[in-house]
N, CA, C and O atoms as a printed pandas DataFrame, in Angstrom:
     atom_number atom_name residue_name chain_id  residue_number  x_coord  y_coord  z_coord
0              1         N          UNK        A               1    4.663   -3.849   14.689
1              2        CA          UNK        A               1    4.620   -2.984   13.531
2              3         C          UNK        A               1    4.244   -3.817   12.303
3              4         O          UNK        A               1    4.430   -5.032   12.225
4              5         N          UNK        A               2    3.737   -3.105   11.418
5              6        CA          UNK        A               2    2.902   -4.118   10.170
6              7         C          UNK        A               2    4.304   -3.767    8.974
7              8         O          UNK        A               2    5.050   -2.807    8.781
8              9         N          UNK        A               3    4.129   -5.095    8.387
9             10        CA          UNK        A               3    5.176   -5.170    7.301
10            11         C          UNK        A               3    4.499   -5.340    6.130
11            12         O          UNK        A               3    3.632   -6.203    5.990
12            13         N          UNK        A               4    4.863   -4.512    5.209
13            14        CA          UNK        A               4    4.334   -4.767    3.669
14            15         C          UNK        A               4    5.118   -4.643    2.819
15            16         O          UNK        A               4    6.199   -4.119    3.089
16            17         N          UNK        A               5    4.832   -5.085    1.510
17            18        CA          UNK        A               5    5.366   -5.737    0.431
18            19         C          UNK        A               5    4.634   -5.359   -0.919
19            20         O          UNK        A               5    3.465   -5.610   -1.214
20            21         N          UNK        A               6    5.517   -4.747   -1.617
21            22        CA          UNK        A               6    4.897   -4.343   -2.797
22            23         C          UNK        A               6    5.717   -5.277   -3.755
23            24         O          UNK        A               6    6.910   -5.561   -3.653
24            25         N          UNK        A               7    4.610   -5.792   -4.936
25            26        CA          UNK        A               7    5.535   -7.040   -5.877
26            27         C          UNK        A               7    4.930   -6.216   -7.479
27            28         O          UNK        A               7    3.834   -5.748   -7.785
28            29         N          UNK        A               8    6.274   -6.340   -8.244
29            30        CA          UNK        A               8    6.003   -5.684   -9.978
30            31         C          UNK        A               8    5.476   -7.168  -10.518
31            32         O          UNK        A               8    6.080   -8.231  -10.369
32            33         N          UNK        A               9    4.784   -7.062  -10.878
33            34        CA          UNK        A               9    4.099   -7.811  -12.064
34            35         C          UNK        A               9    3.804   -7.613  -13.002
35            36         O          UNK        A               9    3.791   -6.410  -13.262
36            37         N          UNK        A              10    3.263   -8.815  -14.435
37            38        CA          UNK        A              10    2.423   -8.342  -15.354
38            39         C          UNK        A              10    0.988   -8.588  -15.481
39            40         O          UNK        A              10    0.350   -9.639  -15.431
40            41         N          UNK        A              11    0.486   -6.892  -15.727
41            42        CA          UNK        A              11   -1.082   -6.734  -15.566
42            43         C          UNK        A              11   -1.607   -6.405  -16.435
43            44         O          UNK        A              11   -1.027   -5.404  -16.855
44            45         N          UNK        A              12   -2.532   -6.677  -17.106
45            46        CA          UNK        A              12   -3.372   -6.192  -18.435
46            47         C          UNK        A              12   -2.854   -5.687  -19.318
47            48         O          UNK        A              12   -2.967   -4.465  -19.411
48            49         N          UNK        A              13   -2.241   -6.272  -20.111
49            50        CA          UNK        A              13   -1.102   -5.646  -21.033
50            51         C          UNK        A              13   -0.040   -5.052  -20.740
51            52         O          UNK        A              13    0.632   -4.945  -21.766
52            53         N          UNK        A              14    0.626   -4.464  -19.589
53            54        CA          UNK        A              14    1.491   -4.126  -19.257
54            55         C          UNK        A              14    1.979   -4.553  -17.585
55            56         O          UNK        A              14    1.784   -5.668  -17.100
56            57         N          UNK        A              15    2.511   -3.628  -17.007
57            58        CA          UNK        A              15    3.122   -3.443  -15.544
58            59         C          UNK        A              15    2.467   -2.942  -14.662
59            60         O          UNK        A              15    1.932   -1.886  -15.002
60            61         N          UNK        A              16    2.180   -3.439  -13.100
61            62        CA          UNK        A              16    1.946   -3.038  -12.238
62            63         C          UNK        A              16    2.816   -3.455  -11.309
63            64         O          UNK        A              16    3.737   -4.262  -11.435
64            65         N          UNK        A              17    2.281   -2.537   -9.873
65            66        CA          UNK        A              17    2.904   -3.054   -8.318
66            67         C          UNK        A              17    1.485   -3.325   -7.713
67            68         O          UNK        A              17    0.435   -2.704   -7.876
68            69         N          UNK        A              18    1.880   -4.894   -6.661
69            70        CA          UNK        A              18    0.751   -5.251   -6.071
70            71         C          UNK        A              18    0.609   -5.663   -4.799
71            72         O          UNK        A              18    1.233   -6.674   -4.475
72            73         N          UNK        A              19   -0.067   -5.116   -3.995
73            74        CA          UNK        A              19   -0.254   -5.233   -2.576
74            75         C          UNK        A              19   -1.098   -6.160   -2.222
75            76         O          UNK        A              19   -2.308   -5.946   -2.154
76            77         N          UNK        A              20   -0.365   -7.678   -1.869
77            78        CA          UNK        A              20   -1.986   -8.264   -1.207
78            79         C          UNK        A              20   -2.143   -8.922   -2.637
79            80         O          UNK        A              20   -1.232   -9.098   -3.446
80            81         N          UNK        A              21   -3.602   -9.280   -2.806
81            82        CA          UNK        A              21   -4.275   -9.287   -3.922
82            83         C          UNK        A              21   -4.574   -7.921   -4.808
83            84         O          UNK        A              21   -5.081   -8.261   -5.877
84            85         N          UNK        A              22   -4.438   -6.623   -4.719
85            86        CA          UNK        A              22   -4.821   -5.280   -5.183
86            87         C          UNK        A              22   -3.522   -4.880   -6.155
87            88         O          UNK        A              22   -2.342   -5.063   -5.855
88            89         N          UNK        A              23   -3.968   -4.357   -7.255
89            90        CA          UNK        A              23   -2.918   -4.195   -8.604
90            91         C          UNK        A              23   -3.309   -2.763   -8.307
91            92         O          UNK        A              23   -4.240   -2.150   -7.783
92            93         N          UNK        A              24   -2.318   -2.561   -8.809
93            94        CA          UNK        A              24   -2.512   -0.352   -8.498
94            95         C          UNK        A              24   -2.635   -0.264  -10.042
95            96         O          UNK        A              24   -2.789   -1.266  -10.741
96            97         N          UNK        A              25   -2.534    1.351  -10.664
97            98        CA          UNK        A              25   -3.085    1.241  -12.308
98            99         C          UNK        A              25   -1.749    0.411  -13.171
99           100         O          UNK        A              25   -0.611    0.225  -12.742
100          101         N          UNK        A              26   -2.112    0.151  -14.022
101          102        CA          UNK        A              26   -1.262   -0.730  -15.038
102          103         C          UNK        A              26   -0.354    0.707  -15.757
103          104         O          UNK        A              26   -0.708    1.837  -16.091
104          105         N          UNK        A              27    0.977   -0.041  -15.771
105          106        CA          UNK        A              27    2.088    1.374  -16.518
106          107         C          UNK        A              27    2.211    0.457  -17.649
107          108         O          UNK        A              27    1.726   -0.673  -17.678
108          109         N          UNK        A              28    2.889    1.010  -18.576
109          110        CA          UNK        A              28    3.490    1.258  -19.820
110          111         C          UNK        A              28    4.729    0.127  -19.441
111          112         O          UNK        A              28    4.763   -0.952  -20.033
112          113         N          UNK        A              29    5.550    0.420  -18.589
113          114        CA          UNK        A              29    6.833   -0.239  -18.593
114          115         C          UNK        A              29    7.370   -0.677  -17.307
115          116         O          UNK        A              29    7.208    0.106  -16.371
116          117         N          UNK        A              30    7.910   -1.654  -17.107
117          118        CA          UNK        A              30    8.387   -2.532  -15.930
118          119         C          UNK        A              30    9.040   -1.072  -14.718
119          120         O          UNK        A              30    8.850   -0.641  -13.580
120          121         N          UNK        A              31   10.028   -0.755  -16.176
121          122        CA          UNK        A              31   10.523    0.880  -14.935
122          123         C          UNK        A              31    9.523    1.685  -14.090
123          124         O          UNK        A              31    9.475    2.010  -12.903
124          125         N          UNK        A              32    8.452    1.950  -15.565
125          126        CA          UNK        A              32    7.514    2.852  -14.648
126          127         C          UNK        A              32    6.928    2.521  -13.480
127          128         O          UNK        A              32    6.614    3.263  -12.550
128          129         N          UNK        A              33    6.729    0.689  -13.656
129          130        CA          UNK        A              33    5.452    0.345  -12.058
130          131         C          UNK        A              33    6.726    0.481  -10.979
131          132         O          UNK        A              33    6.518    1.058   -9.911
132          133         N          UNK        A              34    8.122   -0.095  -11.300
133          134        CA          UNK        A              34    9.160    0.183  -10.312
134          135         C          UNK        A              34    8.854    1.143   -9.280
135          136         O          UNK        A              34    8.493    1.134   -8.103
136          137         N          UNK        A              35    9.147    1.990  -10.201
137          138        CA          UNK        A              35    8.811    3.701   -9.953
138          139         C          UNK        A              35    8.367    4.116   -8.861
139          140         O          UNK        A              35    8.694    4.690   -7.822
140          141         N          UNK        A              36    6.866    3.299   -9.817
141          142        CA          UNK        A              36    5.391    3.751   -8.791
142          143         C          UNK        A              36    5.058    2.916   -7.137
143          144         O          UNK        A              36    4.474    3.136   -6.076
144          145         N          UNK        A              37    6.090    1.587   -7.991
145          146        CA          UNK        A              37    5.827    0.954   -6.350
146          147         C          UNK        A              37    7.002    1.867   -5.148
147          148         O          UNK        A              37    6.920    2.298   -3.998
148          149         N          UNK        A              38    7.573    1.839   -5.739
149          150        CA          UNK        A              38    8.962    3.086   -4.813
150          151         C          UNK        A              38    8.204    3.663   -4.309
151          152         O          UNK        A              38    7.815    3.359   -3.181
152          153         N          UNK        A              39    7.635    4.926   -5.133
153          154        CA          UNK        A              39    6.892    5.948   -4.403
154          155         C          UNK        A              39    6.128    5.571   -3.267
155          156         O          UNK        A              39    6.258    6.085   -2.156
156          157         N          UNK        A              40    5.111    4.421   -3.636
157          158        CA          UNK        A              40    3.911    4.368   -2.617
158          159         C          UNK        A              40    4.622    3.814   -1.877
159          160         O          UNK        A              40    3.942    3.844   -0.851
160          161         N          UNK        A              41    5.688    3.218   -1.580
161          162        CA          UNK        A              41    6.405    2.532   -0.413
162          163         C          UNK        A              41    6.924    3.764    0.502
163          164         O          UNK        A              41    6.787    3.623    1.718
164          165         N          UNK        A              42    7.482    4.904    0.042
165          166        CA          UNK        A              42    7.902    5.786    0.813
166          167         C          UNK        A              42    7.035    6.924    0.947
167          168         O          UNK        A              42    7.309    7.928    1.604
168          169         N          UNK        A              43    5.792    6.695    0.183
169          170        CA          UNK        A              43    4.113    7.128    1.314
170          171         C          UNK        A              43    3.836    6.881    2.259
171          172         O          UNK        A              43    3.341    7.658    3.075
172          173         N          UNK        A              44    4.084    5.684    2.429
173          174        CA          UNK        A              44    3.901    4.603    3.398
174          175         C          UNK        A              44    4.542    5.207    4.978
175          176         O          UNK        A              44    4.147    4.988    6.123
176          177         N          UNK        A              45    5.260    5.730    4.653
177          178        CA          UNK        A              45    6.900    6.060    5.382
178          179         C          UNK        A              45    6.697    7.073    6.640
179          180         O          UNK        A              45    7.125    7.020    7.793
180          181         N          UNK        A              46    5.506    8.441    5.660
181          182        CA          UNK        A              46    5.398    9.531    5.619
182          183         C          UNK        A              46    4.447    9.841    7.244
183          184         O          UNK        A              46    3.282    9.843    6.847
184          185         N          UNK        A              47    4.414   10.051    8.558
185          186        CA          UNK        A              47    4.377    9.825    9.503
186          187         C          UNK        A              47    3.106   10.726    9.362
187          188         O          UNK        A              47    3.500   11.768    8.838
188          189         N          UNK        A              48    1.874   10.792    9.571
189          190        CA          UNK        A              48    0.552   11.802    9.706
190          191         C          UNK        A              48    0.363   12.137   10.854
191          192         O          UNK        A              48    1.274   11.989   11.669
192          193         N          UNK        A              49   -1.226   12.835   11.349
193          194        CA          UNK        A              49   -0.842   13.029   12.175
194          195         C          UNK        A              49   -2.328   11.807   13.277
195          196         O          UNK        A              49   -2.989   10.872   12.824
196          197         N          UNK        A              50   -2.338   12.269   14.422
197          198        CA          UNK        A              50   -3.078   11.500   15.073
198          199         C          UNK        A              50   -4.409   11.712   14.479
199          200         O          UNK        A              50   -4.696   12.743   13.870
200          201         N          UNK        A              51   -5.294   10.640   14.678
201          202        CA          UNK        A              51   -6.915   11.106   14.164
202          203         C          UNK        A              51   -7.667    9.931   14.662
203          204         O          UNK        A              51   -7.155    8.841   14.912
204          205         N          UNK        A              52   -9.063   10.265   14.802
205          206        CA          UNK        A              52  -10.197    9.560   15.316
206          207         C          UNK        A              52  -10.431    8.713   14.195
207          208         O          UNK        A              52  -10.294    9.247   13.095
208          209         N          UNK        A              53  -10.748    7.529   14.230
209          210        CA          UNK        A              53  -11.498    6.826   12.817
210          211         C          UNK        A              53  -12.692    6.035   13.217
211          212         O          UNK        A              53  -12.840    5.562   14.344
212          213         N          UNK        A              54  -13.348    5.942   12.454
213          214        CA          UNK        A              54  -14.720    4.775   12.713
214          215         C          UNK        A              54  -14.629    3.972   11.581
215          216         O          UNK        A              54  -14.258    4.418   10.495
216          217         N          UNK        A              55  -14.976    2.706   11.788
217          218        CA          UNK        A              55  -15.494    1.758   10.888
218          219         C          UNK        A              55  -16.840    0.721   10.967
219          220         O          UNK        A              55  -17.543    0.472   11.947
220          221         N          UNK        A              56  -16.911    0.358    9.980
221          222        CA          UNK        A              56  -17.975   -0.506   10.491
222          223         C          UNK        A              56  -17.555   -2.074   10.230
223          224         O          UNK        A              56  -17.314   -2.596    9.141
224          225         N          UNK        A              57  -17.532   -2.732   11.650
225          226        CA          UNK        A              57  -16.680   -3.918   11.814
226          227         C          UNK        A              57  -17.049   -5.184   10.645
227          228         O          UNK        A              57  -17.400   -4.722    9.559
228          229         N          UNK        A              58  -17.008   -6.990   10.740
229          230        CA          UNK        A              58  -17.840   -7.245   10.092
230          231         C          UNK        A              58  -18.846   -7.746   10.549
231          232         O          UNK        A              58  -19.507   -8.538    9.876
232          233         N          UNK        A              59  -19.205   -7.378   11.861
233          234        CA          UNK        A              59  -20.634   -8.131   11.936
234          235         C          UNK        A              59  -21.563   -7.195   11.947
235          236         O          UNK        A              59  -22.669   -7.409   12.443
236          237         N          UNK        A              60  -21.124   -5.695   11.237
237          238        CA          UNK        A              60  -22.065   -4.662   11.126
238          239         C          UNK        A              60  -22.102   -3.517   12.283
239          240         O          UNK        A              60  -23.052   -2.734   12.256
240          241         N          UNK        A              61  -21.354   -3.415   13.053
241          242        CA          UNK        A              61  -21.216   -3.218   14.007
242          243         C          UNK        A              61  -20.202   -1.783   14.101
243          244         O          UNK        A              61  -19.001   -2.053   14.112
244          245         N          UNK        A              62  -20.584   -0.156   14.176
245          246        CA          UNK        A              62  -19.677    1.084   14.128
246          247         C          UNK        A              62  -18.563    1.212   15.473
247          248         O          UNK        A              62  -19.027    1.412   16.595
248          249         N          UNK        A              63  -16.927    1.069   15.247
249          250        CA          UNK        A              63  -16.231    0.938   16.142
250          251         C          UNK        A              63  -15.510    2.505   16.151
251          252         O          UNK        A              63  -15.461    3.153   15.105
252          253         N          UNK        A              64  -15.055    2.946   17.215
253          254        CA          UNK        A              64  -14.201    4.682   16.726
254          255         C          UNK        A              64  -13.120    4.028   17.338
255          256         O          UNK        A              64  -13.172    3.399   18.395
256          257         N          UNK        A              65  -11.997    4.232   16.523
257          258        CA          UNK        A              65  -10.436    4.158   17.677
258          259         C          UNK        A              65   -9.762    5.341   17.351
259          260         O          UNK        A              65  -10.366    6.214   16.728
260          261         N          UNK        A              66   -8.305    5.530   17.769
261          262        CA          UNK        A              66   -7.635    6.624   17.893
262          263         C          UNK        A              66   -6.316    6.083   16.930
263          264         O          UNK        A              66   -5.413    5.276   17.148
264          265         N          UNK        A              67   -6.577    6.709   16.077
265          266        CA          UNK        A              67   -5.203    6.451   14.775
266          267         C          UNK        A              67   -3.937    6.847   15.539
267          268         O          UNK        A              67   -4.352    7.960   15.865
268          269         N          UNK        A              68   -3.018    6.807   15.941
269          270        CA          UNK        A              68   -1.982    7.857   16.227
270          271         C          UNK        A              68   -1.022    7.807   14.927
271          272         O          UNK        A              68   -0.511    6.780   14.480
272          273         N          UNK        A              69   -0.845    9.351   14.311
273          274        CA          UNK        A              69    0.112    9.410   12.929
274          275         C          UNK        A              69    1.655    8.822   13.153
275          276         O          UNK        A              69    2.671    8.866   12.460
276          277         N          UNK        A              70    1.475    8.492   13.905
277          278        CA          UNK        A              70    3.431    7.928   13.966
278          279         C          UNK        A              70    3.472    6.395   14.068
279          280         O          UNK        A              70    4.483    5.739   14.318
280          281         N          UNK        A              71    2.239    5.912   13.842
281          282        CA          UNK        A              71    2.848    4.022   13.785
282          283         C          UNK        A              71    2.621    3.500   12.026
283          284         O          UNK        A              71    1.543    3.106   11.583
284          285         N          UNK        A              72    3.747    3.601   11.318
285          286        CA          UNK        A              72    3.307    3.870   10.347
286          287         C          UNK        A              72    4.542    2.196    9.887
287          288         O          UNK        A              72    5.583    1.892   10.470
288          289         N          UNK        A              73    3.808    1.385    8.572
289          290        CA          UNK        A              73    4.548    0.103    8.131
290          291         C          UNK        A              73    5.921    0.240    8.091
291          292         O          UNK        A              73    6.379    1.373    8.239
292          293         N          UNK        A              74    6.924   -1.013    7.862
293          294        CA          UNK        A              74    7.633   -1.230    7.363
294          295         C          UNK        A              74    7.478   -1.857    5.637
295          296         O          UNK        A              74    6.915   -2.911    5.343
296          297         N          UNK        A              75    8.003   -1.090    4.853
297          298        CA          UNK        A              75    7.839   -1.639    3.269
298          299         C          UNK        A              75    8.716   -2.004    2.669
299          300         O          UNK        A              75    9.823   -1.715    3.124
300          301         N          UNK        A              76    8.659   -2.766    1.435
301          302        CA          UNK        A              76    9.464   -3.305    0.775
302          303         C          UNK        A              76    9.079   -3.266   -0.585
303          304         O          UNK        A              76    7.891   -3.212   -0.905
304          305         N          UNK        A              77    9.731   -3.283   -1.166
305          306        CA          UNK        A              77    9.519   -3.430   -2.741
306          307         C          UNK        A              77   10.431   -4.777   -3.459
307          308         O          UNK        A              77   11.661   -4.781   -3.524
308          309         N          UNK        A              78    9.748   -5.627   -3.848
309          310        CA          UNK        A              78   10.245   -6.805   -4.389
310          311         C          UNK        A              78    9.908   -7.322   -5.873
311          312         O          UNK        A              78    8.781   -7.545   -6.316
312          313         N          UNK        A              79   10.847   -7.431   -6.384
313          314        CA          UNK        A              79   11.182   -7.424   -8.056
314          315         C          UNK        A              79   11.763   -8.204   -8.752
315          316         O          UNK        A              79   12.941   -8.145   -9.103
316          317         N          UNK        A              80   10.491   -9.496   -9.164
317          318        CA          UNK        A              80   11.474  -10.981   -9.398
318          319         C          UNK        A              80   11.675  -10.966  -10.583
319          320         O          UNK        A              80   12.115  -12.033  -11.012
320          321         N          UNK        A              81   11.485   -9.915  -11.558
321          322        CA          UNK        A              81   11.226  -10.805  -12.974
322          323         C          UNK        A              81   12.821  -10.046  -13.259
323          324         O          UNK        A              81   13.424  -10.255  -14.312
């Protein structure tokens, strides 16, 4: 199962939550990105349903697999400042 990690930081004048290298939009206030990282953590959560996907790999290459909606992360939200 995949584990992720959402971290509050400061982003362009204010607050974000950040996945990875990726800043989600910048809030107003430390509470608000809190907030927002909460939420998308228990998006995360939210079980879909099965589905076909394609991508295109990186050596250029179109792959189809079978999503199934129930293998869905473990998240976290982590908040050093």
């Amino acid at each position: 199962m995949t584990d992720i990690t959402y971290s509050i930081v400061e982003h362009d004048g204010g607050w974000a939550y950040k996945l990875g290298d990726v800043f989600s939009e910048t809030f107003a206030s430390h509470e608000a990105a809190l907030n927002g990282a909460k939420r998308a953590a228990a998006e995360q959560q939210v079980a879909g349903e099965t589905t076909g996907i394609s991508y295109e790999d990186e050596k250029g290459r179109w792959r189809d697999e079978l999503s199934p909606g129930d293998d869905r992360p473990t998240t976290h939200v982590v908040d050093k400042t």
